[in-house]
C-alpha distance (Angstrom), angle and dihedral (degrees) to the residues before:
residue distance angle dihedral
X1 . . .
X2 3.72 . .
X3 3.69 138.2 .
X4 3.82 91.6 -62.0
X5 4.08 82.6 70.6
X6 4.23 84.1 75.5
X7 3.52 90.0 48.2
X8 3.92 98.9 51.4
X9 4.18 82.1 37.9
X10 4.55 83.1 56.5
X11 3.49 92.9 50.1
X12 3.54 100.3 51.4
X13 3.80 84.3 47.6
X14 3.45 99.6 47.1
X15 4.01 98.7 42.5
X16 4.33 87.6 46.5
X17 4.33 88.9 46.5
X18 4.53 91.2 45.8
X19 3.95 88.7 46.9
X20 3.85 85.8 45.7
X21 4.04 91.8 46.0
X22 3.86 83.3 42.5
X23 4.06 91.4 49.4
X24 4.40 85.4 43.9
X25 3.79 93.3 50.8
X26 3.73 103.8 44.0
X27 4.00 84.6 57.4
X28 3.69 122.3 109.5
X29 3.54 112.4 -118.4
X30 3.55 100.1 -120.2
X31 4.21 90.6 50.8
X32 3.78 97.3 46.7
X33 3.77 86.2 49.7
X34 4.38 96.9 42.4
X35 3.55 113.7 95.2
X36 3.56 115.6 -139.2
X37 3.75 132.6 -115.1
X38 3.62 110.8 -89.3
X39 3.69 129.2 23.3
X40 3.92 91.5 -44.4
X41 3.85 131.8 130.0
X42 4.18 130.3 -121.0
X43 3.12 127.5 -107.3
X44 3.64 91.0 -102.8
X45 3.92 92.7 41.6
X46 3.66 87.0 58.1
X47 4.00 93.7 45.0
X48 4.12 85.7 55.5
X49 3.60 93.3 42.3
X50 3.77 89.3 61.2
X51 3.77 85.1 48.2
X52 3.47 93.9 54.9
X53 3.95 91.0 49.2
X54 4.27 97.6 42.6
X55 4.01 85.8 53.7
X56 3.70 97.4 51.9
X57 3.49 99.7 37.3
X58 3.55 89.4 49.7
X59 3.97 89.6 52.1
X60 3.43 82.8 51.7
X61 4.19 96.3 51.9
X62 3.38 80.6 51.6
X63 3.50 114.0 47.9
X64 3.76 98.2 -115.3
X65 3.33 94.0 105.8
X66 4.31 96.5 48.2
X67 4.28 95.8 -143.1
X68 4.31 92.2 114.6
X69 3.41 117.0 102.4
X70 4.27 125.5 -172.0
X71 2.83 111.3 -103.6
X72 3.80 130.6 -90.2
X73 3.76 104.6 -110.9
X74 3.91 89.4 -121.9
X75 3.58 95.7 44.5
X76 3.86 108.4 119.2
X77 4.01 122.3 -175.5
X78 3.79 110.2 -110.9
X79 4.07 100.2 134.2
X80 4.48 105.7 144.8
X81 3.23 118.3 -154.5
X82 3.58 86.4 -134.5
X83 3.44 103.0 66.6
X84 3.53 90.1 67.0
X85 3.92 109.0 117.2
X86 4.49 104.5 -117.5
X87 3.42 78.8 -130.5
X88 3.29 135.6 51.6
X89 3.80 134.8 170.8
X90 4.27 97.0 -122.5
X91 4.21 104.7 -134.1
X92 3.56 106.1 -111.3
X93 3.59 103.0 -100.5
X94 3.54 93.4 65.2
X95 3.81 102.8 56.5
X96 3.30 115.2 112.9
X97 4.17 112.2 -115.7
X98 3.84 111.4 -105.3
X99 2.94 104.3 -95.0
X100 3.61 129.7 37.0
X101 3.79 140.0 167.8
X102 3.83 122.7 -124.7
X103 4.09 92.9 -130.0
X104 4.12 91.1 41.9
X105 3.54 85.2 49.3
X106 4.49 95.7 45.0
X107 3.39 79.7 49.9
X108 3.88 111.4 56.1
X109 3.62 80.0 33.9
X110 3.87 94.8 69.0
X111 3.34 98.4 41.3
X112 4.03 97.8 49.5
X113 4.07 83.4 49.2
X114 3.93 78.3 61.0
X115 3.38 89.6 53.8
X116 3.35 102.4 46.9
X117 3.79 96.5 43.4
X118 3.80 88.3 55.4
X119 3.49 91.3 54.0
X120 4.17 104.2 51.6
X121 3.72 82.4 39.5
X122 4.04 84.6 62.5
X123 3.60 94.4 41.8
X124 4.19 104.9 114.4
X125 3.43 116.2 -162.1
X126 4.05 86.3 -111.2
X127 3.71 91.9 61.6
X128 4.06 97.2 26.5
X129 3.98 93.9 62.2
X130 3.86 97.4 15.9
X131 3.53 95.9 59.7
X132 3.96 126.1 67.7
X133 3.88 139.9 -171.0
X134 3.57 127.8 -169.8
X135 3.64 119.6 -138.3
X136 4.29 131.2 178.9
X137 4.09 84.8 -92.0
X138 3.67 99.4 45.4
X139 3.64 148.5 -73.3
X140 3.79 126.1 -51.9
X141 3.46 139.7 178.1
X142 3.62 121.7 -129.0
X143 3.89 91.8 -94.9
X144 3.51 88.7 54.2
X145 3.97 100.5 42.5
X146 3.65 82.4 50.1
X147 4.08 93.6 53.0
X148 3.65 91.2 42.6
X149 4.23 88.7 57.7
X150 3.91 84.2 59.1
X151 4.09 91.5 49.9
X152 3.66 89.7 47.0
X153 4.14 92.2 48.2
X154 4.06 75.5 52.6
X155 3.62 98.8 51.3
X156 3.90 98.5 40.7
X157 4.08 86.4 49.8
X158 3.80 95.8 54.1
X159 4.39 81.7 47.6
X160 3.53 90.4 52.2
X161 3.55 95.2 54.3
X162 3.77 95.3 44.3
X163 4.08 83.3 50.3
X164 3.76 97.2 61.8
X165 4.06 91.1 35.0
X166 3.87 100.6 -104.8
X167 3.85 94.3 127.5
């Protein structure tokens, strides 16, 4: 595919992190902030866990961060979305700290999306599909890391509004 592939892979990404903003803003204050029975996250914790996760994965897209490996020269792209366990235990530097404000967490939320749209919009198809990491579900490419930050923006939307009882 060529560069257009990091511009379908923004959209997705930027369409899943302004319903997500949308989902964070239209909270009440005292639900976004409420932790939930259990071992669960607030809607805020969850908003700054995504934070956490767009900035290193996009030091990661970009080489900041030095995880991506070339590519082995029999390595093909097959990663589904589906495979993906519904729940996975988060690596401990991306939880969110315990407690955490709704505007702190808007906030760093905005600004990682900056980051993160910066760095799929950088993504060349050399690096994008030449370029692998390999994660507790799999291995991905960079194209594919990148896609699966804009399912996981998805997925921690549709938890947020389950957390303050909007679906």
């Amino acid at each position: 595919m060529s560069a257009d592939r990091a511009t379908t892979i923004l959209a997705r990404f930027n369409s899943a992190h302004n319903d997500l903003m949308w989902k964070l803003r239209d909270c009440a204050f005292e639900a976004a902030e409420q932790m939930p029975d259990g071992d669960g996250w607030s809607a805020a914790q969850i908003g700054c866990h995504v934070a956490i996760t767009n900035d290193f994965i996009a030091a990661v897209l970009t080489g900041e961060r030095p995880m991506a490996q070339p590519a082995p020269a029999d390595f093909r792209e097959s990663f589904d979305l589906g495979s993906v366990p519904a729940k996975l235990k988060t690596l401990a530097a991306l939880e969110p700290p315990r407690v955490v404000g709704i505007d702190a967490a808007i906030e760093r939320l905005r600004a990682s999306a900056h980051h993160m749209s910066k760095a799929i919009a950088s993504l060349t198809p050399e690096r994008g599909a030449g370029y692998c990491v390999s994660l507790p579900f799999g291995t991905l490419s960079l194209f594919e890391l990148a896609d699966f930050t804009a399912a996981h923006v998805t997925r921690h939307a549709a938890q947020v509004q389950k957390v303050v009882g909007k679906g």
